[in-house]
C-alpha positions as CSV (number, residue, x, y, z in Angstrom):
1,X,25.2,-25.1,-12.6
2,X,25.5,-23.0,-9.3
3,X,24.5,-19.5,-9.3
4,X,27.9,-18.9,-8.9
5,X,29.1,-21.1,-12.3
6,X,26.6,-19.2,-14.2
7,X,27.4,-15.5,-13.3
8,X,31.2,-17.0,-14.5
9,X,29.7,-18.6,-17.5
10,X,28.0,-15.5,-18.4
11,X,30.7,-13.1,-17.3
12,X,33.0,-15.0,-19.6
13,X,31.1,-15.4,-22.7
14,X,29.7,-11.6,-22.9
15,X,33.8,-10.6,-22.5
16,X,34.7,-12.8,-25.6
17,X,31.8,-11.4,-27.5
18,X,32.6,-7.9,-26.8
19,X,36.5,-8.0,-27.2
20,X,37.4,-4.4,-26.0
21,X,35.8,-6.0,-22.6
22,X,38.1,-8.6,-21.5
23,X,41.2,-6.9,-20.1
24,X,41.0,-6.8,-16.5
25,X,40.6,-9.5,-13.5
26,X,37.2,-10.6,-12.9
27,X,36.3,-10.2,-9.1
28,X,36.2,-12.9,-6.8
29,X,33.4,-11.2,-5.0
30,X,29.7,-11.9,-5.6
31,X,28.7,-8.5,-5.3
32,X,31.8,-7.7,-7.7
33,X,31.1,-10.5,-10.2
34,X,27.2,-8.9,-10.2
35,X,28.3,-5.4,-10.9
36,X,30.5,-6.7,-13.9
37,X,28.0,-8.9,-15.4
38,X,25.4,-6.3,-15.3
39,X,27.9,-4.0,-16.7
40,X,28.4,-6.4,-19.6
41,X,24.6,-6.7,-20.2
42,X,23.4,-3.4,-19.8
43,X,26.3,-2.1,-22.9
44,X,25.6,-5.3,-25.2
45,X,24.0,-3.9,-28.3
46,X,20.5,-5.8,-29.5
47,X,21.3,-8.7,-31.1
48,X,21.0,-12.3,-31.3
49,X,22.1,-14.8,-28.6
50,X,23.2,-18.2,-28.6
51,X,21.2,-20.7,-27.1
52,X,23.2,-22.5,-24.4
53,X,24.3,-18.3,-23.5
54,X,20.6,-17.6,-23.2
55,X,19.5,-20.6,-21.3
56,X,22.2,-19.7,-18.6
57,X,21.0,-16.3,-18.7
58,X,17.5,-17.3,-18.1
59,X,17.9,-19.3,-15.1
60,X,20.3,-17.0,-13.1
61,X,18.4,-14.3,-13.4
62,X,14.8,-16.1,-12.1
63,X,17.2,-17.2,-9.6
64,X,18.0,-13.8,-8.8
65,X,14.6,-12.4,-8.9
66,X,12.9,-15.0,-6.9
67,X,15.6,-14.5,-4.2
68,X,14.7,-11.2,-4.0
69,X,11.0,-11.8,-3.1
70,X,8.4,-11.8,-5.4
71,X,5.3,-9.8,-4.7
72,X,2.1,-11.1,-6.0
73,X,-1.2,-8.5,-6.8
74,X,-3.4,-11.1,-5.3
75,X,-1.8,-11.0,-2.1
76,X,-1.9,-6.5,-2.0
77,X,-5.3,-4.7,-0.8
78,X,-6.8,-2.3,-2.5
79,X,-6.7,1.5,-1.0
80,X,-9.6,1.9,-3.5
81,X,-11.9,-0.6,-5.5
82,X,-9.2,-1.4,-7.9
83,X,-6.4,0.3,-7.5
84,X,-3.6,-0.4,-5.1
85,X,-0.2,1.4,-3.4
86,X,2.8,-0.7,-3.0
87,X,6.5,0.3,-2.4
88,X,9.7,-1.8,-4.0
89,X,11.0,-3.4,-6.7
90,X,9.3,-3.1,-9.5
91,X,10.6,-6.3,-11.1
92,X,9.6,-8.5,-8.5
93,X,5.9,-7.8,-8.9
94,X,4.1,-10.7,-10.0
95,X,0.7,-8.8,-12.1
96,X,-0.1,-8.8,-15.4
97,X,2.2,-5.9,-17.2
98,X,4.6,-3.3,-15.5
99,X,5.3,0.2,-16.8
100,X,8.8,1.1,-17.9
101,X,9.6,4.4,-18.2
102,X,11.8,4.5,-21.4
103,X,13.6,6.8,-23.2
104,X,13.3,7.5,-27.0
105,X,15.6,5.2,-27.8
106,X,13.1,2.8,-26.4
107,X,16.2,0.0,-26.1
108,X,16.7,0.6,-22.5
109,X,19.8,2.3,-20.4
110,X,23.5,2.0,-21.9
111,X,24.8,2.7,-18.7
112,X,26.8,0.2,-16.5
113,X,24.3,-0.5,-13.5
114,X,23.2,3.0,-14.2
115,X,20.1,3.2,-10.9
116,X,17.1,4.2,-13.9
117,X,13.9,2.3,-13.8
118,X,14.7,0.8,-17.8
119,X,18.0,-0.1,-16.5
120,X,16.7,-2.0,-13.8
121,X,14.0,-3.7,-15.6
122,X,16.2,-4.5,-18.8
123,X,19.1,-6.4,-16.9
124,X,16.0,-8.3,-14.9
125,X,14.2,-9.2,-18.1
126,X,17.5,-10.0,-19.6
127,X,19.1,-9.8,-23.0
128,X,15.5,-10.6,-25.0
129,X,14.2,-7.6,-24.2
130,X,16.8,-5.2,-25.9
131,X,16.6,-6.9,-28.8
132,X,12.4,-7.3,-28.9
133,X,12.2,-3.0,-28.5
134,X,15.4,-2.8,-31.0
135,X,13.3,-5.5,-33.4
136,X,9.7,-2.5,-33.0
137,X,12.2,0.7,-33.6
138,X,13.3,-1.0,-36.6
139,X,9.5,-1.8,-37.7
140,X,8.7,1.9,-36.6
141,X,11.5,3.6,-38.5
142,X,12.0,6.5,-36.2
143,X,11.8,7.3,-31.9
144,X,9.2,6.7,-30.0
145,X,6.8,9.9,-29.6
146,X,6.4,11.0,-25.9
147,X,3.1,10.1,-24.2
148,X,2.6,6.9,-26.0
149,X,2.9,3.2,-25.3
150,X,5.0,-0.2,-26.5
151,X,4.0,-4.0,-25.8
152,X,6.2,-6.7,-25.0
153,X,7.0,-10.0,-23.3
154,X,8.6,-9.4,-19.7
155,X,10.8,-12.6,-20.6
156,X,12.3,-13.3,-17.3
157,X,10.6,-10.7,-14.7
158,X,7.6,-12.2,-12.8
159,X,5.1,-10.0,-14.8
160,X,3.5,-10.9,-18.2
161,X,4.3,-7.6,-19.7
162,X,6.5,-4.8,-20.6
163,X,4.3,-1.6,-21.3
164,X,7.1,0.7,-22.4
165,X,6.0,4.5,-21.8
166,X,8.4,8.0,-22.9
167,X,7.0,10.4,-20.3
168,X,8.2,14.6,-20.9
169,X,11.4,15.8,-19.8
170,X,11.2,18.8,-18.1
171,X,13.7,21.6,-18.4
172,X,12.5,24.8,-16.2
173,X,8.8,24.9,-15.5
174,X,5.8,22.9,-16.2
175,X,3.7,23.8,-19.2
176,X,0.1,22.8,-19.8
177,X,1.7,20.4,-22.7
178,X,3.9,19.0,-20.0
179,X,0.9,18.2,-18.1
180,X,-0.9,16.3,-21.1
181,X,1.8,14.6,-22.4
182,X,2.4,12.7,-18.7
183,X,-1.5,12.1,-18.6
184,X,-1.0,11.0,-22.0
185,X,1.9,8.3,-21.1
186,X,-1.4,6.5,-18.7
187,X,-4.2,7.0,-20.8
188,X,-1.9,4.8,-23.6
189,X,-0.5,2.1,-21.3
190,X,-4.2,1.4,-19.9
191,X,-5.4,1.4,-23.7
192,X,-3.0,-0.6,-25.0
193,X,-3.2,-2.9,-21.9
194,X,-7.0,-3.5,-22.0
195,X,-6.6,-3.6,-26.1
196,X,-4.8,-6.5,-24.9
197,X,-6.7,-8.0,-22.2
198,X,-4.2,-7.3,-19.6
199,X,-6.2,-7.3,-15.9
200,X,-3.2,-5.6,-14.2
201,X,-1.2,-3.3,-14.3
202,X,2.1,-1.4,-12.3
203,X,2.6,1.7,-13.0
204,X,6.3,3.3,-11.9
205,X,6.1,7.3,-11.1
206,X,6.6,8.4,-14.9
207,X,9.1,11.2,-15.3
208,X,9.8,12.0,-11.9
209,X,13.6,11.0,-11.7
210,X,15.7,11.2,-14.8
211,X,13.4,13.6,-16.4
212,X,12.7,15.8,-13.6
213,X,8.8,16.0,-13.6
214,X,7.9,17.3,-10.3
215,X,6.5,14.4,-8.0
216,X,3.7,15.8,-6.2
217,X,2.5,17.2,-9.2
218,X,3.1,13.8,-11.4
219,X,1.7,12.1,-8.7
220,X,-1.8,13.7,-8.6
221,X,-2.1,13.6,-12.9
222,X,-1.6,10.1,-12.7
223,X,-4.0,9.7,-9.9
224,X,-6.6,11.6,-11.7
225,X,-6.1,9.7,-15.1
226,X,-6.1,6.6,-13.9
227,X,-9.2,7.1,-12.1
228,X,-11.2,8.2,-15.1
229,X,-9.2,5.5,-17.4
230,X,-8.5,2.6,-15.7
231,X,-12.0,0.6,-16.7
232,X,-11.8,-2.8,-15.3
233,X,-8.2,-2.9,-15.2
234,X,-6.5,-3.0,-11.6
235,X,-3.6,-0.4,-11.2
236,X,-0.8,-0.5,-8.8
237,X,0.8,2.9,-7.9
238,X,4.6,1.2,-7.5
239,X,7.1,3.5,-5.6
240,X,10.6,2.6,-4.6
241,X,11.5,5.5,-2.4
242,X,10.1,6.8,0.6
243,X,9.0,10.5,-0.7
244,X,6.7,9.1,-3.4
245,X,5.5,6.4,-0.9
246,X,4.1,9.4,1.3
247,X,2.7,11.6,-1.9
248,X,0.7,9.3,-2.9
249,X,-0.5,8.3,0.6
250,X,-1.4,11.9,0.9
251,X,-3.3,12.2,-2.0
252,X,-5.1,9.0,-1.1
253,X,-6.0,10.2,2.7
254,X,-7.3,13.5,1.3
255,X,-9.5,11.1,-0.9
256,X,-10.8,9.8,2.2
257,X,-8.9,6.1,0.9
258,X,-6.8,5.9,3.7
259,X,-7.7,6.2,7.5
């Protein structure tokens, strides 16, 4: 199949398992086509999928990921001994485990092609990974506390891991519990990922969008924690956009890091 028979493939089986879906032209766009299939996947509850659907799945969206360039840690440098800065797309790094930051719910972002980190990393990963978080809530029996940490496969994303984080929302100011929680959502990824034996990990900026966490200040606790947690695992400080690019820049020239 081209990447073009399998977006229709897919397109067309997710609309005859989800019935209240299938009114409506499909778009004869690529970019159109895209938005609908990500639509599709990004409202499909956790469940099961059918072989041939999954297969499909799995190669269009390796397709899609390695066209987008993927980034591998052994080709970064280091702005300190172990512990690196690099901006884009999270799901194209190529390390041992990236950070989500996830909500509660811990079973990604309902909303069509809704611009969220989960979302993002959910439609990359593809429909496995819904269905792997739904399969721990289940095991858990309840949400996932804030400032801890969930394991999975990364499925179809270049990474070997999901670490799935719930950092603090923030509704006025900052309190010190705030403060500890974020620290909190490091100090468990790292754990869990050298519990593990993960070498690498990607951290996203925790909090700092949906939830509201102010970004200079989220930027130096997770800085500071990392630092005194980290052991021997190599970090990546990912950003996507251009304000947390220069925060953390900042924080790394006052260090003395960068020139």
């Amino acid at each position: 199949m081209t990447q073009a028979e399998r977006r229709l493939f897919l397109i067309q089986k997710l609309r005859d398992e989800q019935p209240r879906y299938q009114k409506g032209q499909i778009p004869s766009d690529e970019a159109g086509q895209w938005r609908l299939l990500r639509s599709l996947l990004n409202v499909r509850m956790p469940g099961a999928v059918e072989a041939e659907v999954l297969a499909v799945q799995d190669d269009y969206l390796r397709e899609e990921i390695a066209r987008k360039g993927i980034t591998d840690i052994a080709d970064l440098v280091p702005v300190e001994p172990g512990i690196y800065l690099w901006q884009g797309d999270i799901t194209t790094l190529k390390c041992g485990a990236i950070v989500n930051a996830a909500n509660s719910g811990m079973t990604g972002c309902y909303a069509p092609c809704h611009c969220c980190i989960d979302n993002t990393i959910h439609t990359y990963a593809g429909m496995q990974l819904r269905l792997a978080c739904a399969e721990l809530m289940t095991k858990q029996g309840h949400g996932e506390p804030t400032g801890q940490a969930k394991l999975t496969p990364a499925y179809n994303l270049p990474c070997e891991y999901v670490l799935h984080t719930v950092g603090p929302i923030i509704y006025g100011s900052v309190t010190k519990k705030d403060r500890e929680l974020l620290a909190s959502c490091y100090r468990s990824c790292l754990a869990l990922a050298q519990e593990t034996g993960i070498k690498s990990v990607a951290f996203c900026c925790i909090s700092t969008g949906e939830f509201h966490f102010p970004q200079e200040e989220a930027a130096q606790i997770a800085l500071d924690t990392v630092r005194r947690c980290r052991g021997n695992t190599e970090v990546i400080f990912n950003v996507f956009k251009d304000t947390d690019y220069e925060i953390y820049r900042a924080l790394f020239e006052r260090a003395g890091c960068i020139g």
